[in-house]
C-alpha positions as a Markdown table, in Angstrom:
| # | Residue | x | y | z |
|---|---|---|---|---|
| 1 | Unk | 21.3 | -19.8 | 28.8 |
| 2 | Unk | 21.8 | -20.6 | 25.4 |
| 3 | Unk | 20.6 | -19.0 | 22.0 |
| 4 | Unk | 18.2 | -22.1 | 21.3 |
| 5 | Unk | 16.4 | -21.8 | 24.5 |
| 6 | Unk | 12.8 | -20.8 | 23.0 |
| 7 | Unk | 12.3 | -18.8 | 26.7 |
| 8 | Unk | 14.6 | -16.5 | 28.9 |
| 9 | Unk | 13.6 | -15.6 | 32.5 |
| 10 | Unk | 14.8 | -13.5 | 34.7 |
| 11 | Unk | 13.7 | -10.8 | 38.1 |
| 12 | Unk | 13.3 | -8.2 | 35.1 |
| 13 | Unk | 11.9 | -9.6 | 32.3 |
| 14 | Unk | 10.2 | -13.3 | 33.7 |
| 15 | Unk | 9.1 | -15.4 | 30.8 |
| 16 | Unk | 10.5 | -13.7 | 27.6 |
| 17 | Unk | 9.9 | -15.9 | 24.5 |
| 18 | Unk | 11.5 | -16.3 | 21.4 |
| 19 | Unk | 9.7 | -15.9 | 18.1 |
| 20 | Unk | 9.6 | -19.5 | 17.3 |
| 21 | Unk | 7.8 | -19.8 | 20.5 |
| 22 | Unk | 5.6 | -17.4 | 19.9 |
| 23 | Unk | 4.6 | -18.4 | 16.5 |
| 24 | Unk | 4.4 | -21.8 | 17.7 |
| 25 | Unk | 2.0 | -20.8 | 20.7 |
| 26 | Unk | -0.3 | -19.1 | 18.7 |
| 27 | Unk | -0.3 | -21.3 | 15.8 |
| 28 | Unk | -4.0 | -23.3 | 17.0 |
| 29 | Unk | -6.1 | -19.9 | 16.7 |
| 30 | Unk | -4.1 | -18.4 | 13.6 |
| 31 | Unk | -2.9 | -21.3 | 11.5 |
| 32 | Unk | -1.5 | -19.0 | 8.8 |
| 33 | Unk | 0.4 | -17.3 | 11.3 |
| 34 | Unk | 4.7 | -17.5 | 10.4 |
| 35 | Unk | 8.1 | -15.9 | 11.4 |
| 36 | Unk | 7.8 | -13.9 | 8.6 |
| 37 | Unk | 4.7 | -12.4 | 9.5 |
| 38 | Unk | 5.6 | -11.6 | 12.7 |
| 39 | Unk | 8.9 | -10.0 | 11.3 |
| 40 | Unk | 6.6 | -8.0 | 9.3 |
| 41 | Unk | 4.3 | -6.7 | 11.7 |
| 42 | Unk | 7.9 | -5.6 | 13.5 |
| 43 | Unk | 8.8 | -3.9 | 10.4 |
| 44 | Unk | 5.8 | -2.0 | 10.5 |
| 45 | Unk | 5.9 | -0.6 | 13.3 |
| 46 | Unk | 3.2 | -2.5 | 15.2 |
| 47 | Unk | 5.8 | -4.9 | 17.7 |
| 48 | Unk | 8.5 | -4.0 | 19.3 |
| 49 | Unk | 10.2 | -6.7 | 20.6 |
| 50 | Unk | 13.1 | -6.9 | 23.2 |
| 51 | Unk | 16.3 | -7.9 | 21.0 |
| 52 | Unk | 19.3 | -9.9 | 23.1 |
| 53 | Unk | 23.1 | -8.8 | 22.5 |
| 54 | Unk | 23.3 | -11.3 | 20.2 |
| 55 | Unk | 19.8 | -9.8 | 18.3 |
| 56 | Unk | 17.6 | -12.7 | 19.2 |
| 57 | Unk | 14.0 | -11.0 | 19.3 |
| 58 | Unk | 12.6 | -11.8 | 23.1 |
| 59 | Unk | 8.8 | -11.4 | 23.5 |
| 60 | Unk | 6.9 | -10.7 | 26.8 |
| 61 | Unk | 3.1 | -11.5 | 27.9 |
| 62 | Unk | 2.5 | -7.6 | 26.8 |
| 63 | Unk | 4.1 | -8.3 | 23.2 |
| 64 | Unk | 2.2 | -11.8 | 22.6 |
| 65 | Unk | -1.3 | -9.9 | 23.7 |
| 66 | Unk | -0.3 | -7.0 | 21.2 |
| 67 | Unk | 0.3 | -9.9 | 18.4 |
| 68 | Unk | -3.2 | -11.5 | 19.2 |
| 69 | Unk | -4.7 | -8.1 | 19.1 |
| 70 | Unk | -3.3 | -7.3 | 15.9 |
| 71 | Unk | -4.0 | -10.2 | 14.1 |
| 72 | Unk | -7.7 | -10.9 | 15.5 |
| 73 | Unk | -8.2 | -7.2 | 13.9 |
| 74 | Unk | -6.5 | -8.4 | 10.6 |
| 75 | Unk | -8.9 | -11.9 | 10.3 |
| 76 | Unk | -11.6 | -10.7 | 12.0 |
| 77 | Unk | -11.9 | -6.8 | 10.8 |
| 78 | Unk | -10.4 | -7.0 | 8.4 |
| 79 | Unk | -8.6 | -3.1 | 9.2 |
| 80 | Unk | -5.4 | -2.6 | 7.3 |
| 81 | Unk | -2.3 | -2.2 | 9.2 |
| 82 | Unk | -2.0 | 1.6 | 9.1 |
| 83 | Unk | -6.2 | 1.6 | 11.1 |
| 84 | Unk | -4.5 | -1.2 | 13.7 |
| 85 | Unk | -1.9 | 1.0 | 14.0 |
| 86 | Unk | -4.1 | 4.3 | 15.3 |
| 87 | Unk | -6.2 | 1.6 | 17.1 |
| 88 | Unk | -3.5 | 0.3 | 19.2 |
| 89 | Unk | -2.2 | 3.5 | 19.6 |
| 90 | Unk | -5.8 | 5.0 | 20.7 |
| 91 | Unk | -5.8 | 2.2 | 23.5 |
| 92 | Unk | -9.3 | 0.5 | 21.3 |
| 93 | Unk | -7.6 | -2.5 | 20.5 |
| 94 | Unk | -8.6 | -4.6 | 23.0 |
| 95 | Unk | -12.0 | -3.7 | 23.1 |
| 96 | Unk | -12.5 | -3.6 | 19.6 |
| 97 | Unk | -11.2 | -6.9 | 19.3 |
| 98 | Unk | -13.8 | -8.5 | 22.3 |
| 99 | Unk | -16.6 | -6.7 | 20.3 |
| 100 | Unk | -15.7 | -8.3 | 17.0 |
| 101 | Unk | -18.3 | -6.4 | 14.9 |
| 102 | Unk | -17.2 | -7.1 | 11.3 |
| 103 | Unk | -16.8 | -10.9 | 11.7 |
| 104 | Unk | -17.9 | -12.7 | 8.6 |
| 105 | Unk | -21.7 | -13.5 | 8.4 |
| 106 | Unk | -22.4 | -10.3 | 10.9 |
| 107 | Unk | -24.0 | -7.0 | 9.8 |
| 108 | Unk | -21.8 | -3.8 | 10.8 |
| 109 | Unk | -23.5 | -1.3 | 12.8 |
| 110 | Unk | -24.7 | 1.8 | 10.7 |
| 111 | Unk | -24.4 | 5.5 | 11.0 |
| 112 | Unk | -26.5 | 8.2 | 9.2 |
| 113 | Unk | -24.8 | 10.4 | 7.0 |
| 114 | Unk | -23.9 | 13.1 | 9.4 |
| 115 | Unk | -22.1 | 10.0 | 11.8 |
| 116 | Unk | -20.3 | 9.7 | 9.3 |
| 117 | Unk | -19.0 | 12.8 | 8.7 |
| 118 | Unk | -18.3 | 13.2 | 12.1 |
| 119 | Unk | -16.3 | 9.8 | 12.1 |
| 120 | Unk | -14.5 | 10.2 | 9.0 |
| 121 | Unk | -13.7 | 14.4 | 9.8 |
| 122 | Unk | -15.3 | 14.9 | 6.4 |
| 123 | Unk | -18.2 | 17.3 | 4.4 |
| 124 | Unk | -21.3 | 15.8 | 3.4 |
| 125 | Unk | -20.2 | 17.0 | -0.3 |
| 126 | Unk | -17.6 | 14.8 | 0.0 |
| 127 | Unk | -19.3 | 11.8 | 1.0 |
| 128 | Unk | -21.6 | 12.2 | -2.0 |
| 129 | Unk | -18.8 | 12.4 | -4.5 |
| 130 | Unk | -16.5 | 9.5 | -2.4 |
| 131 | Unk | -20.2 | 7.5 | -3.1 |
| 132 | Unk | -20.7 | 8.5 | -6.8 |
| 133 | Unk | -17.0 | 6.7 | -7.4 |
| 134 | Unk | -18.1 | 3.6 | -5.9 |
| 135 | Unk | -16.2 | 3.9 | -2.8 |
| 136 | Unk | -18.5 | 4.2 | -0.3 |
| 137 | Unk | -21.4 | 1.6 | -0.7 |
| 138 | Unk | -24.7 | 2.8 | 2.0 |
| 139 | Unk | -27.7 | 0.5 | 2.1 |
| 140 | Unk | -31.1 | 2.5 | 2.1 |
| 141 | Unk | -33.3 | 1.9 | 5.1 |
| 142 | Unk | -36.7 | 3.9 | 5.4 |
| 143 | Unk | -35.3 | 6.2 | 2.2 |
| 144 | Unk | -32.4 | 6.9 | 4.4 |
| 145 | Unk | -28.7 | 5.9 | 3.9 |
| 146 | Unk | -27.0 | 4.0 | 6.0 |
| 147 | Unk | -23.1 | 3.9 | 6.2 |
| 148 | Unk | -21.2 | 1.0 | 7.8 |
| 149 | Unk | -18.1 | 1.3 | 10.0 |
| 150 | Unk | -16.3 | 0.1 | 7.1 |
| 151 | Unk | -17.6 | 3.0 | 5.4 |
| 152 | Unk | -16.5 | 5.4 | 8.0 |
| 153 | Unk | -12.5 | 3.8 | 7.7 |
| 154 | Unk | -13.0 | 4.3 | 4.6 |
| 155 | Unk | -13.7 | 7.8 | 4.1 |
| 156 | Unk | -11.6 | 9.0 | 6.8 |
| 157 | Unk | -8.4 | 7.4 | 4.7 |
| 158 | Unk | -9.9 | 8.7 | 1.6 |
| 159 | Unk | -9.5 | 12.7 | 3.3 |
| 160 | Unk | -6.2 | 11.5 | 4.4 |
| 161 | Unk | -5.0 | 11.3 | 1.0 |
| 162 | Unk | -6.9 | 14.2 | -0.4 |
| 163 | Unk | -4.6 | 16.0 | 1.6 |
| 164 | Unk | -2.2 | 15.6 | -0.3 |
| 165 | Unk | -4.0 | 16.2 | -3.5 |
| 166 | Unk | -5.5 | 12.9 | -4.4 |
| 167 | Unk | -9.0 | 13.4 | -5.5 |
| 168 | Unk | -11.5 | 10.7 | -5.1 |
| 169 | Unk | -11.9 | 10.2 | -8.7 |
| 170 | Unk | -7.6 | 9.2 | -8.2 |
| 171 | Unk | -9.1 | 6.4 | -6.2 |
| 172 | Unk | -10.8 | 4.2 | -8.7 |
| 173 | Unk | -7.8 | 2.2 | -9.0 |
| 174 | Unk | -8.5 | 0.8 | -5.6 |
| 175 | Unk | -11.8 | 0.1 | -6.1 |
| 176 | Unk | -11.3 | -1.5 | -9.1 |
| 177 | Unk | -8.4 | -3.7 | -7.6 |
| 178 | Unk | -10.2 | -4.8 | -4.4 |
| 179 | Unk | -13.0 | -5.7 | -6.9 |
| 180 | Unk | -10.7 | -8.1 | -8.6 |
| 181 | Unk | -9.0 | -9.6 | -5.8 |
| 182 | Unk | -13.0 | -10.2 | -4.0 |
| 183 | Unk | -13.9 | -11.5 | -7.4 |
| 184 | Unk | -11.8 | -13.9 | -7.3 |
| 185 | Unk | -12.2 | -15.1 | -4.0 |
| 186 | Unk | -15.9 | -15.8 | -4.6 |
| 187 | Unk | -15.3 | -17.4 | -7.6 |
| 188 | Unk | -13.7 | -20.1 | -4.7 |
| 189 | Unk | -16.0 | -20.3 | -2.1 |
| 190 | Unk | -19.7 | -19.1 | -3.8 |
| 191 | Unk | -20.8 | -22.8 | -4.3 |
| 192 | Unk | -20.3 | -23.0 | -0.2 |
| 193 | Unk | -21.8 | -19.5 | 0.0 |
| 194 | Unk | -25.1 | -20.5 | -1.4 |
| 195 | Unk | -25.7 | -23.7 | 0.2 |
| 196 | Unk | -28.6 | -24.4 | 2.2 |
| 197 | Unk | -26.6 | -26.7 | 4.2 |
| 198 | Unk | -26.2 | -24.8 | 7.3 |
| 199 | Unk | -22.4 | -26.7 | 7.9 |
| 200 | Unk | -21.1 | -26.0 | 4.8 |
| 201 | Unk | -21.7 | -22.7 | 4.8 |
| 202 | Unk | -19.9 | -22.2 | 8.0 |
| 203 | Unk | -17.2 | -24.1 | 6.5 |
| 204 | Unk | -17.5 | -22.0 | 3.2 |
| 205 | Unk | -17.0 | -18.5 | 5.8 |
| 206 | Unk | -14.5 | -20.2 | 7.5 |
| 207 | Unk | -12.6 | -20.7 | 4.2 |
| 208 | Unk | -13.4 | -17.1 | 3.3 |
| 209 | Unk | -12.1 | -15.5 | 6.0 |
| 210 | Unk | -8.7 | -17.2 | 5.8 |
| 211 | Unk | -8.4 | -16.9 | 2.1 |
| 212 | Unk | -9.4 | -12.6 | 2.8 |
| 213 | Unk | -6.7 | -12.7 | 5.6 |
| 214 | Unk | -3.8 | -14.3 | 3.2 |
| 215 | Unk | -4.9 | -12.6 | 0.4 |
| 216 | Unk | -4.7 | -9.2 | 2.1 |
| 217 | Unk | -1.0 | -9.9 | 3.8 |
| 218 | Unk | 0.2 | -10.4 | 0.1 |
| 219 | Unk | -1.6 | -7.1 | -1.2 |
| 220 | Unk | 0.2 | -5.4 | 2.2 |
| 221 | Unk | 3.4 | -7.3 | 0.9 |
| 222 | Unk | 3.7 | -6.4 | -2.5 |
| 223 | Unk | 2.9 | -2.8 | -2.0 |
| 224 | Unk | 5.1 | -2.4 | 0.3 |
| 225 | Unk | 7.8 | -3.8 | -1.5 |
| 226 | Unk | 7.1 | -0.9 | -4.2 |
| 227 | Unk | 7.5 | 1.7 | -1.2 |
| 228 | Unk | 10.7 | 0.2 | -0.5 |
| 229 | Unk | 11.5 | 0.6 | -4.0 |
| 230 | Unk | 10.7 | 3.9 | -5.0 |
| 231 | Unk | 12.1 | 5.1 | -2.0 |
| 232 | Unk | 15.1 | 3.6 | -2.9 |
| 233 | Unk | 15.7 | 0.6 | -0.5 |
């Protein structure tokens, strides 16, 4: 067995793969899909991958069906890493990701305002003032408003960091940037968006959702890199 060999087998471990393989194998439903990524997602703390002596990563069936999870949740859901990670570790992954609720060109399900302040562990007066900054956006149905799940992530990460003393009026900044990055998105695909043609449209979604998914590794990778950096790495 040799350090080019793209899969190691043995009574133990049958079937290990390297990541080469890997990417390679799952490079027909996630074309963006790299190394790199992979490497990240390791970093994160999301894989753990089986490393040979000489520190080749080795990937099972149980590592490859974490990967698909994860990154079906990233292009699908859209959830950042850190809601993967509590999903995964909850057990939800897989069935969140057969359900596939937040797929572009599908409504979210919707809770009242008491869901979500049993979701997100929060007050209604909190709710009210994460709203009145913009960062919770309810529709109105029957003069009632309606949160989406998004909504619900959403507030629960916003009384996450309010523990440690950042007020939602701190938040703005986030708002503001994911309004920007989405504004400049549409300002790629709206002509696709608002055709009546039924195929380009899909093909205008289709375009949207892999543009979202890159767009969103980059905002993960650049803030992470300031992490690194202010904690001195």
């Amino acid at each position: 067995m040799t350090a080019a060999a793209t899969t190691y087998e043995t009574p133990q471990a049958p079937r290990l793969q390297t990541i080469g393989a890997v990417c390679r194998r799952l490079k027909s439903e996630f074309p963006d899909i790299s190394i790199s990524k992979i490497r990240y997602l390791e970093d994160q703390g999301l894989l753990t991958p089986r490393r040979t002596p000489g520190g080749y990563r080795l990937f099972g069936e149980d590592d490859v069906e974490r990967l698909e999870t994860i990154l079906r949740l990233q292009r699908d859901e859209f959830l950042p890493l850190r809601v993967i990670r509590e999903e995964l570790a909850a057990g939800a992954g897989k069935e969140r990701r057969k359900r596939r609720t937040s797929a572009l060109g599908e409504h979210e399900d919707g809770v009242d305002l008491e869901g979500l302040c049993e979701r997100a562990g929060i007050a209604p007066a909190r709710a009210r003032e994460l709203e009145e900054y913009g960062l919770l956006e309810p529709r109105v149905e029957s003069g009632q408003r309606i949160y989406s799940e998004t909504d619900a992530d959403i507030a629960e990460a916003c009384e996450t960091l309010a523990r440690f003393g950042i007020a939602p009026r701190h938040l703005r900044a986030f708002r503001t940037a994911a309004d920007r990055e989405a504004g400049l998105l549409e300002a790629l695909v709206a002509p696709a968006l608002r055709s009546r043609n039924p195929e380009r449209r899909r093909a205008g979604l289709e375009d949207l959702q892999a543009l979202a998914e890159s767009a969103h590794e980059l905002s993960q990778l650049l803030f992470t890199r300031n992490v690194r950096r202010l904690a001195g790495q």
